[in-house]
Each structure stands twice: as structure tokens, then as C-alpha cells.
C-alpha positions as CSV (number, residue, x, y, z in Angstrom):
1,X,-35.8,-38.7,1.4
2,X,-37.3,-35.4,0.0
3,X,-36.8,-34.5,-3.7
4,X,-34.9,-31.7,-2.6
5,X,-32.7,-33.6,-0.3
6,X,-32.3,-36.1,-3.5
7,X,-31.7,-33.3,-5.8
8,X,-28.7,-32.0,-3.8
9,X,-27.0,-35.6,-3.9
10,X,-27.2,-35.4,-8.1
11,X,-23.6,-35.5,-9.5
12,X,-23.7,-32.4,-10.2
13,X,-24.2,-30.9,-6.8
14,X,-21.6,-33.4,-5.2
15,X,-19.2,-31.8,-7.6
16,X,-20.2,-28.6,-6.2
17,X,-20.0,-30.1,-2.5
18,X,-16.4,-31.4,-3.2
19,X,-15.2,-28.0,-4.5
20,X,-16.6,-25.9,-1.5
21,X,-14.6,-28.1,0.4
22,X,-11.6,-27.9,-1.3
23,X,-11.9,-24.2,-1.3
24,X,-12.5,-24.5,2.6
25,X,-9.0,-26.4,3.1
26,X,-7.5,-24.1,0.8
27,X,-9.0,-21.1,2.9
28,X,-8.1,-23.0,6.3
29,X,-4.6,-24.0,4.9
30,X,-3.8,-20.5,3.7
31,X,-5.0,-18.7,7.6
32,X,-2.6,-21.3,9.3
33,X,0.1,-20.5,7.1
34,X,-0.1,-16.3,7.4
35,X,0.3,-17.1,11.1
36,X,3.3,-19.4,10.2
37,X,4.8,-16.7,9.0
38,X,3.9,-14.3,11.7
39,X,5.7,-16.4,13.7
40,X,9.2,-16.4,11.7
41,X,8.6,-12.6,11.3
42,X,8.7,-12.2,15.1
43,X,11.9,-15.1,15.8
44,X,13.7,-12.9,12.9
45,X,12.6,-9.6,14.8
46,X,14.1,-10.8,18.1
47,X,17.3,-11.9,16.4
48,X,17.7,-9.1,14.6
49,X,16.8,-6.8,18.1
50,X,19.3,-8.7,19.8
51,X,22.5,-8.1,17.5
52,X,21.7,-4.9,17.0
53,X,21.9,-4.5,20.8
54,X,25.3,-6.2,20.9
55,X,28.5,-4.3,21.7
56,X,30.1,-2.9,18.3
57,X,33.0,-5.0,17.4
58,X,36.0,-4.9,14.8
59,X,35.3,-6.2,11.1
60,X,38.4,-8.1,12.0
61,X,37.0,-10.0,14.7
62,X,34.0,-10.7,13.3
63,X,35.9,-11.6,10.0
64,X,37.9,-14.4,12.3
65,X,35.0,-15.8,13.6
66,X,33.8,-17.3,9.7
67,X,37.6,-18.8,10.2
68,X,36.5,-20.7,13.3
69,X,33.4,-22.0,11.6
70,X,30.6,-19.3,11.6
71,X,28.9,-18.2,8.7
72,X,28.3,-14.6,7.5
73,X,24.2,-15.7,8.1
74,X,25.6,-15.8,11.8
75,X,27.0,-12.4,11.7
76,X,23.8,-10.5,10.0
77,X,23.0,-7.4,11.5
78,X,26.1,-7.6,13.8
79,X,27.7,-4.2,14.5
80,X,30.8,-3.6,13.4
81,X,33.3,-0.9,13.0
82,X,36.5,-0.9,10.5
83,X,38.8,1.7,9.4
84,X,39.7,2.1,5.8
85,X,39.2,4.2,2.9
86,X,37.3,4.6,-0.2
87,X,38.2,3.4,-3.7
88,X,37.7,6.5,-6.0
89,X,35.0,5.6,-8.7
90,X,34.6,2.4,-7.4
91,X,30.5,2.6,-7.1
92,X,27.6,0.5,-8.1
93,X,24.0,1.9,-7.1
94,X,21.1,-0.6,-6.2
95,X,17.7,0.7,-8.2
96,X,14.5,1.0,-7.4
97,X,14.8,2.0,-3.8
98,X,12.8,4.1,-1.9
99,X,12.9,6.6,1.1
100,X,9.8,8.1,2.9
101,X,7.8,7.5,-0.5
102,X,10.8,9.2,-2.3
103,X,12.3,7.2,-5.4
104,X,15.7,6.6,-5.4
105,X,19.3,4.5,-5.4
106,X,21.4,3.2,-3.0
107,X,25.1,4.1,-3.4
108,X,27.4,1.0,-2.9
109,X,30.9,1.5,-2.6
110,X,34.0,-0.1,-2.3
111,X,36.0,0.4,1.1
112,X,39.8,-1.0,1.0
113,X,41.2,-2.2,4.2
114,X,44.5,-3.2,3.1
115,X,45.9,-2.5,6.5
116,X,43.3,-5.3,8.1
117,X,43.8,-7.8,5.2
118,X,45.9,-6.9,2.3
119,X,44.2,-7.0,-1.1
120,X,40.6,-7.0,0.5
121,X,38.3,-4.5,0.3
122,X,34.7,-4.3,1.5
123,X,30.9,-3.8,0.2
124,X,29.4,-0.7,1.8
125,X,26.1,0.2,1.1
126,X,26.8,4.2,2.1
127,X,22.8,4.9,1.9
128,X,19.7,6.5,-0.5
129,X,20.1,9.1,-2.6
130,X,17.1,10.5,-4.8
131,X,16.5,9.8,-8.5
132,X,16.8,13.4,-9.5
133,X,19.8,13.9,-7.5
134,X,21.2,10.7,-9.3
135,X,20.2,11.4,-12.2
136,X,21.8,14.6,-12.3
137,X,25.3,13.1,-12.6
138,X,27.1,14.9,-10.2
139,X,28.7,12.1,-7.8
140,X,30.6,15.0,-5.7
141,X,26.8,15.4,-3.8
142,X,27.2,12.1,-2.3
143,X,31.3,11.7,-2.4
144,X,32.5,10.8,0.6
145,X,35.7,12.8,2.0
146,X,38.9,11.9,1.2
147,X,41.1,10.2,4.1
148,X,41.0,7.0,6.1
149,X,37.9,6.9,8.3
150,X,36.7,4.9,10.9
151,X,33.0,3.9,9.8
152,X,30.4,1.7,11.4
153,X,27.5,-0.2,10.2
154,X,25.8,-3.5,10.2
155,X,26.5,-6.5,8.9
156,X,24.7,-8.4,6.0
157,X,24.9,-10.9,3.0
158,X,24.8,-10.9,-0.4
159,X,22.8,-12.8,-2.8
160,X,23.9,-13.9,-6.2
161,X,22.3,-13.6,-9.7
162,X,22.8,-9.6,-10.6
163,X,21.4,-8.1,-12.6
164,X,20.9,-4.4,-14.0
165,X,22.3,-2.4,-16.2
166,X,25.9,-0.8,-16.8
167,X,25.9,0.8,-12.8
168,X,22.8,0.0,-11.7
169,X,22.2,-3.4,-10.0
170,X,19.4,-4.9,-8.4
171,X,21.4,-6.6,-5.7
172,X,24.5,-6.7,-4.2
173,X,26.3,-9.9,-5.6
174,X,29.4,-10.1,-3.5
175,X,31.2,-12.1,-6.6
176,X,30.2,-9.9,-9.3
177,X,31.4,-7.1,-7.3
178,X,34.4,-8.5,-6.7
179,X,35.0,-8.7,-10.7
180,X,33.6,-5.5,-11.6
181,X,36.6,-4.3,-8.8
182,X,38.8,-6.4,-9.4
183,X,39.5,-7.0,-6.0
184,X,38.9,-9.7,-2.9
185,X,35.9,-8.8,-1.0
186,X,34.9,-9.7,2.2
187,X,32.2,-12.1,2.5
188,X,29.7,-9.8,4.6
189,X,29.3,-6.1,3.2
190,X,27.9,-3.9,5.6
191,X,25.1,-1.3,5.7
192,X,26.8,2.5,6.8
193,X,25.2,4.0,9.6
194,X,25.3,7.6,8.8
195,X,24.5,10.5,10.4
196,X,22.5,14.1,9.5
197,X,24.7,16.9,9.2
198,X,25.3,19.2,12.2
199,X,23.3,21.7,10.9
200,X,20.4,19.2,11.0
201,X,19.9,19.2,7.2
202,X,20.6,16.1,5.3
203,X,23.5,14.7,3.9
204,X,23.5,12.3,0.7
205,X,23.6,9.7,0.9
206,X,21.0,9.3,4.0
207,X,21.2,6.3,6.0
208,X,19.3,3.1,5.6
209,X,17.5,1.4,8.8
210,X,18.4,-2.0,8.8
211,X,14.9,-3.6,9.1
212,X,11.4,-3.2,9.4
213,X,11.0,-5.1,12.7
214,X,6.9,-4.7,12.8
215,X,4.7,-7.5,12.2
216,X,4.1,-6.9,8.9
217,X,0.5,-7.9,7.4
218,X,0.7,-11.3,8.6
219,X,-1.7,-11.2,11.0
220,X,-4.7,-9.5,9.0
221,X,-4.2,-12.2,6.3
222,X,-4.9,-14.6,8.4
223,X,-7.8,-13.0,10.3
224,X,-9.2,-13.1,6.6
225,X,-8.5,-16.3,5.4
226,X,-10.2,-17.5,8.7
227,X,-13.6,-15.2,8.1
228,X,-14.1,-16.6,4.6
229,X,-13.7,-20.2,6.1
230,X,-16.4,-19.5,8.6
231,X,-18.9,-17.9,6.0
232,X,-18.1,-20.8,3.8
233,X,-18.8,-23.3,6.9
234,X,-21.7,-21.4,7.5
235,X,-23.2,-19.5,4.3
236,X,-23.1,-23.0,2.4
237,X,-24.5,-25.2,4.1
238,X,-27.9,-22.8,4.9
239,X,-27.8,-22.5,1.4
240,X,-28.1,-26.3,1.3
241,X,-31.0,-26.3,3.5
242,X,-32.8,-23.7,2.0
243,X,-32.8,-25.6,-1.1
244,X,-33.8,-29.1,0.0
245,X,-36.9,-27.4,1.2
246,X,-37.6,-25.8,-2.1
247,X,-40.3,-28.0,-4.1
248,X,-38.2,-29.0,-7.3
249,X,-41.8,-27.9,-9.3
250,X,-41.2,-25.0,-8.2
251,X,-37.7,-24.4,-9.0
């Protein structure tokens, strides 16, 4: 055995052998599981493709099917249509949203459907409106008109834990809604699909797409990880060699 070769088993180098490794699992680990996730992105895409291309159905029948057993996770993204109207002043607006690079809110209202279920209302996120606009304080540029209206949208849950401040919210929280209202909710809310105006210029608030069904950055991520496994698979152990061959003298 060469003094080189020797010099590379000293305890200090097998420490450094040990945490290359580690560092090429880690890298290895960290590819297979960017492509993991690739993979849910795409099973979420296709499910979310495929209710969207569903046949629009009542808020009423989708509302009966959580009574016979399914869950409002089984309804997500579902098309639905309801009539109702709006609750005057009854608004919350979810912060730190943004539109084509715009910053902005989103305006969520309350939409009674007595006439459906008496005493229940809904969670309607009505779409993005600007920061300057909003901040201007003049909720007639986004008021909706007065009147029962027959709106459709797209299903979608809530998640607990709001927080925010006074009207602004970072979530909608189908139970602190509900107390803020003072009124039943249903257990979905659902995302308006507006339309521009007629004139082609745009009416606040502007609708919200319902998801980004691209792949996202998965992919690249794990192209990465990979590379830097392969130069460590490679780069180290020339480096290796090049070193047992150096006379220890020398070094």
C-alpha cells in the first residue's frame, strides 16, 4: 500500500469519505423525491382537468351528495351553479394576492341561498381586485348588482387557522366566516367565474383561474439534484486518485 493510499484511510479522510456520501444520498434522495412530486402534480392536474370538464350541476346536488357520504375534497373544482343573492357588507378580502404581477386582494363574499337551504349562505370568492383600487375605499367599484343572480363557479375548501387583520384574512376559514356572519355556511365555498365586460374592458373584481395545471418546477429540480450526484460520484473520487499518487513529501 502506497503512502498516499494510506494517507487517504487516516481518520480524518474517512470522515471526509463518510460525509461525501451522506451528501450523495442526500443529493440522490432529494432527485427521487422532486420527481415524487412531479408525479402528484400531474395525478392532481388530471383530476382537476377532469371536473372541470364535468357538466355544471346545482350547489344543491352537489350539497346532497356530502349527505350520502362524499366529502367536499370529493367535490373540489366541481362546477356548480346556484342562485342567490348578496349579503350587503358582508366581505372579507384575502391579502397578498396577485394578478399578472399586479398586487392585490381577493374579494370574498357572502351569498345567501335561503330559498335552497334556509339560514345558509355561501363563501364566494368574487375575484382580484388591485391594491390601489382597494385601498382607495370605494367598495361600489367592485359591488356586485343588487338582485338575485344565478352565478357559477368552482368548487373548493377551506382551511382553518385565519388569520389577518380587522378585513383582511389570509385564508378563507369556513368557521370563522361563519362567526364573523353570523350565519351557517356551506361546507365548500366556491371560486366565481366572471366574465369581462361587454365592452371588453375589465370589471372588478376579475376572475380567478382555478389552477395552475403545468408541471411546475419539479422536474428541473430533479434534473439538478441528479447532476450534482453524478459530479459528486465522479469529481470525488478522481480527486481521490489524484491524491494517492501525490508523494506525501511533497504535499
Amino acid at each position: 500500500m502506497t503512502p498516499g493510499v494510506r494517507r487517504l484511510l487516516s481518520p480524518s479522510w474517512v470522515l471526509s469519505h463518510l460525509l461525501v456520501a451522506g451528501l450523495l444520498v442526500a443529493t440522490l434522495n432529494l432527485g427521487f423525491w422532486q420527481l415524487r412530486r412531479l408525479e402528484a402534480r400531474r395525478a392532481y392536474n388530471s383530476v382537476v382537468d377532469a371536473r372541470a370538464g364535468q357538466p355544471v350541476v346545482s350547489l344543491a346536488e352537489a350539497l346532497d351528495s356530502i349527505e350520502d357520504g362524499a366529502t367536499p375534497d370529493d367535490l373540489r373544482y366541481l362546477r356548480v351553479q346556484v342562485p342567490g343573492t348578496w349579503e350587503p357588507g358582508a366581505e372579507v378580502y384575502l391579502a397578498n394576492r396577485s394578478r399578472d404581477g399586479v398586487a392585490g386582494v381577493h374579494v370574498v363574499a357572502l351569498l345567501r341561498i335561503d330559498h335552497i337551504y334556509p339560514g345558509l349562505g355561501v363563501a364566494v370568492d368574487r375575484g382580484f381586485v388591485p391594491r390601489p383600487l382597494y385601498l382607495a375605499g370605494d367598495r361600489s367599484a367592485w359591488a356586485p348588482a343588487p338582485g338575485e343572480l344565478v352565478m357559477v363557479g368552482t368548487l373548493d375548501v377551506g382551511r382553518r387557522g385565519e388569520r389577518g387583520h380587522v378585513d383582511e384574512v389570509d385564508r378563507i376559514d369556513l368557521d370563522a366566516l361563519a362567526e364573523r356572519w353570523g350565519v351557517s355556511l356551506a361546507p365548500t365555498w366556491i371560486r366565481e367565474a366572471a366574465s369581462p365586460g361587454v365592452d371588453g374592458s375589465t370589471v372588478w373584481p376579475a376572475p380567478v383561474s382555478v389552477a395552475d395545471l403545468g408541471d411546475g418546477t419539479h422536474l428541473s429540480y430533479a434534473v439538478q439534484w441528479f447532476v450534482f450526484t453524478l459530479i459528486g460520484l465522479v469529481g470525488y473520487p478522481l480527486v481521490l486518485v489524484r491524491l494517492a499518487h501525490r508523494d506525501p513529501e511533497v504535499a
